[in-house]
Structure formats: C-alpha cells, structure tokens
C-alpha positions in Angstrom: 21.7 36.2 0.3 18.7 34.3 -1.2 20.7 31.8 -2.7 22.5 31.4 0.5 19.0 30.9 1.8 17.1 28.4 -0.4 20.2 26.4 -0.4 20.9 25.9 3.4 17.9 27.5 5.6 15.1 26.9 3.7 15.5 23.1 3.2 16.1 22.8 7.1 12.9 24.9 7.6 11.0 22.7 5.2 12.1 19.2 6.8 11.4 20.8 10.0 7.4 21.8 9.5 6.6 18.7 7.1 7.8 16.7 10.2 4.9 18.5 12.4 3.1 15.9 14.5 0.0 16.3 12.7 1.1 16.0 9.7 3.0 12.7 10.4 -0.6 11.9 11.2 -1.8 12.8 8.0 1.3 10.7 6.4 0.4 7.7 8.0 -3.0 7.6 6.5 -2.0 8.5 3.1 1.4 6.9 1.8 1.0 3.3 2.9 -1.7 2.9 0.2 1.1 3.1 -2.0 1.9 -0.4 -4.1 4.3 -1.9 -6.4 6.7 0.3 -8.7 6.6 4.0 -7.1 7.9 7.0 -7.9 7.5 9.9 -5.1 7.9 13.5 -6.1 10.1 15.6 -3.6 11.4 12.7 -1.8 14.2 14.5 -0.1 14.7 14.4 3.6 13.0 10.4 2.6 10.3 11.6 5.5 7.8 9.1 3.7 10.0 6.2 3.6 9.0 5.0 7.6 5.4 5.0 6.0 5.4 3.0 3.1 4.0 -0.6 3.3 7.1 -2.8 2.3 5.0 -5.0 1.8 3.5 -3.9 -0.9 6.2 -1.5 -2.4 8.8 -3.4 -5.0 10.8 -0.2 -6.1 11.1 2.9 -5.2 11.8 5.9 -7.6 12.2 9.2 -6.6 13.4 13.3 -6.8 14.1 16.1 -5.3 16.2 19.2 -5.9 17.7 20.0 -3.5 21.0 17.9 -2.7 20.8 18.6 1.0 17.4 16.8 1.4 18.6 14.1 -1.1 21.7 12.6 0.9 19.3 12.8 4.2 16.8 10.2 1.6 19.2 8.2 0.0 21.0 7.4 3.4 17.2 6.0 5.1 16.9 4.2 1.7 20.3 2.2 2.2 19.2 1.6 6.2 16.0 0.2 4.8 17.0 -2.2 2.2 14.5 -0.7 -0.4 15.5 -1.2 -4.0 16.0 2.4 -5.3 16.7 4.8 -7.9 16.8 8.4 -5.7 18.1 11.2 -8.8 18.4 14.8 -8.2 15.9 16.6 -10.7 12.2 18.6 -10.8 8.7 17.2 -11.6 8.6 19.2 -15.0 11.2 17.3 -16.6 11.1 13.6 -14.6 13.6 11.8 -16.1 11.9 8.6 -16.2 10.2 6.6 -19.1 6.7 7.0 -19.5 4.5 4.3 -18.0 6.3 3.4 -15.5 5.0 3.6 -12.4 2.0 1.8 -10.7 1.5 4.5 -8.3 3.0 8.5 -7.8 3.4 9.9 -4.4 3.0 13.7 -3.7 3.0 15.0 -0.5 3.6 18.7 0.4 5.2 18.9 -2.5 3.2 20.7 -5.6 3.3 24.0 -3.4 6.3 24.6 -4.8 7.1 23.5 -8.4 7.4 26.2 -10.7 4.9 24.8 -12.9 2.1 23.1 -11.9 0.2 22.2 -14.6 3.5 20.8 -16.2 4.5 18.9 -13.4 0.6 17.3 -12.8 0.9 16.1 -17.1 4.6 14.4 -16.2 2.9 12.8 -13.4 0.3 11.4 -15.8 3.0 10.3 -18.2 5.2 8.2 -16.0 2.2 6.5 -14.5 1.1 3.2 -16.3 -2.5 3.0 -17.5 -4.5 3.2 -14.5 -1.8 3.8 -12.2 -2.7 5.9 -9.4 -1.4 9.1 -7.7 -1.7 9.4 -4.6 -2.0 13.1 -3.0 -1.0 14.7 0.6 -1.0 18.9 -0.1 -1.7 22.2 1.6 -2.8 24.8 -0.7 -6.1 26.9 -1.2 -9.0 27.3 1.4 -12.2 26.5 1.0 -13.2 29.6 3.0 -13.5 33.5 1.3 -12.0 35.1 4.4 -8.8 32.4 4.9 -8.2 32.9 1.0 -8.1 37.2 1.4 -5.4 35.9 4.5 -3.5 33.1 1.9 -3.4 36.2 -0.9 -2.1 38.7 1.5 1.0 36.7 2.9 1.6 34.3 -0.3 4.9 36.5 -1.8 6.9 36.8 1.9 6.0 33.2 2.7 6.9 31.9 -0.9 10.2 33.5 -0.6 10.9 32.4 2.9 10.1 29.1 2.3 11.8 27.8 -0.9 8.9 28.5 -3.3 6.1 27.0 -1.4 2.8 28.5 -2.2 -0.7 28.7 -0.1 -2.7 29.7 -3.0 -2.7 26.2 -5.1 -6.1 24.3 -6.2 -5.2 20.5 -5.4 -7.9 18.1 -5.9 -9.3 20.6 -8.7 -6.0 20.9 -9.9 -6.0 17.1 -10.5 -9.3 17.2 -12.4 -7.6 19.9 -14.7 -4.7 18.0 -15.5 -7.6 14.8 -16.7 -7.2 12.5 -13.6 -10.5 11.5 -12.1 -10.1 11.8 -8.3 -11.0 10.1 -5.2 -11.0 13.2 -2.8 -10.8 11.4 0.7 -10.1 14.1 3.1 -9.6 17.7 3.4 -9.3 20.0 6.6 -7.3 23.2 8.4 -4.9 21.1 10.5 -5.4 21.5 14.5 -3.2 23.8 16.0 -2.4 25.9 12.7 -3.0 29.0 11.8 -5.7 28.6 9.0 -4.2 30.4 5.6 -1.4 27.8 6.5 -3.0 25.3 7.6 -5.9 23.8 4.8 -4.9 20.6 3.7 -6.3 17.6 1.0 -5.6 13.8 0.4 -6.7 11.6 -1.8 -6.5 9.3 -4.7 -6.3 10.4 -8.5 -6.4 7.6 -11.4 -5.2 8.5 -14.4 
C-alpha cells in the first residue's frame, strides 16, 4: 500500500500543492535569476521551466526520482526548445561532473531527500567556482510555538507526502554545508496554515 502510494498519489499530491498560487508567486521571483549552464534538483512535473529567463539560461540539467513527474518535465522541455539533459536519479549521488554548473536550482525540494547534508556537498561539487545556488524551500519556523506544531505532525505528513519534511534548517543549512548565503526572503505563506506554511529564498555562493 505505501508503495502504491509514493508511486502514484503522492507525486500527484505534490505537483498539485507546489502549483499553489502563492507559491507560483514565490517562483516567479526566485528562478528567473537563474543563468547559463543549470542544473535544477527535483525538476519533475518541469513546474519551473515557464519561469526561467531563456534569455539567460544555455542548458538545462536536471533530476528527479520519480518517473511520473519526469515524463510531465521532459515533455514541457521538448515544447520549449531548451537544450536538455533531464535523468532520473537523487541529489546524493548527481550524476554529473563536478564543476559544472554556473547556477543550481532548488525549490521545494530538500524537504525531502534522504540526506541533507549529502545532497547540500553534491550541490557544492557540481557547481563551478563561484557558481551559485539558488534556493526556494519550506522547512523550519522561526517561531517556538509553530516549531512544537511542525514536531507534532512531521511523521504522518512525511509519510503522506513522499518524504517531505517541515522540520528542515534552510538558509542555516546552507551555511553548514560552507556556502555563504544571500538570505533574500523568508515568510509563513498567506492563506496557509503556519507549521506548513514558513518558507525561505535566497542566493548561496559556493
């Protein structure tokens, strides 16, 4: 039954909630800052791709795991014209060459790695000297009380929701990992309930 699950409800229950008005809003600010070579973590459902600055994007590079969100990304890719490589696989094992990116694209995404830490050092790898990462996540509250709330209902909503996690540093995360960051925004989203709704953008350099 939770195989049944992660493979064919949770994927439609993610693409549906990372499609949420607001946080299409939140999108629109973030991802077009991308430039040149890219690689974006968790690019299934390819929800990012109506946001990025073709301008300024020469490749795109990208995974996810889940094959369901992958043929909805590698479809928009084709309609779009954008040179791509779009490869099924997980951010703790990317399997592209170090230094290869100008910029990385997470958004809503480290939630639910298995390992964070991991996936935040192959980030750092694949980036070129002074690349840049740029970040869109949920993940922990500023505030004592929302936190208790995030602790409480973390194990059910992880396992309804393919893995996704409230608890999760972001921007402090990104310290950890050796990136200094640009922390550009952070707020509970309108219209959400808070332990769900905290989220953070910004810039990291590596």
């Amino acid at each position: 039954m939770a195989n049944w699950w992660d493979r064919h409800v949770a994927p439609r229950m993610i693409r549906l909630c990372c499609a949420q008005p607001q946080v299409m809003k939140a999108r629109s600010h973030v991802v077009p800052l991308a430039q040149g070579r890219v690689f974006e973590l968790g690019c299934g459902g390819g929800i990012n791709l109506d946001f990025y600055d073709l301008a300024k994007v020469t490749h795109l590079s990208g995974i996810d795991p889940t094959p369901l969100l992958l043929e909805d990304s590698r479809r928009k890719v084709a309609e779009r014209g954008i040179a791509s490589d779009i490869r099924e696989g997980v951010g703790e094992d990317i399997p592209f060459a170090s230094d290869s990116f100008d910029t990385v694209v997470t958004t809503f995404t480290l939630c639910s790695v298995a390992e964070p830490e991991r996936v935040l050092a192959e980030l750092k790898r694949v980036l070129k000297p002074g690349g840049t990462a740029i970040f869109l996540e949920h993940g922990r509250a500023p505030d004592e009380g929302v936190r208790r709330w995030q602790n409480r209902i973390d194990p059910i909503w992880s396992r309804l929701s393919g893995g996704c996690h409230l608890t999760r540093p972001i921007a402090d995360a990104y310290e950890g990992a050796g990136f200094a960051t640009n922390r550009m925004g952070s707020r509970y989203m309108p219209g959400t309930p808070r332990p769900v709704g905290w989220i953070e953008w910004g810039v990291a350099t590596s």
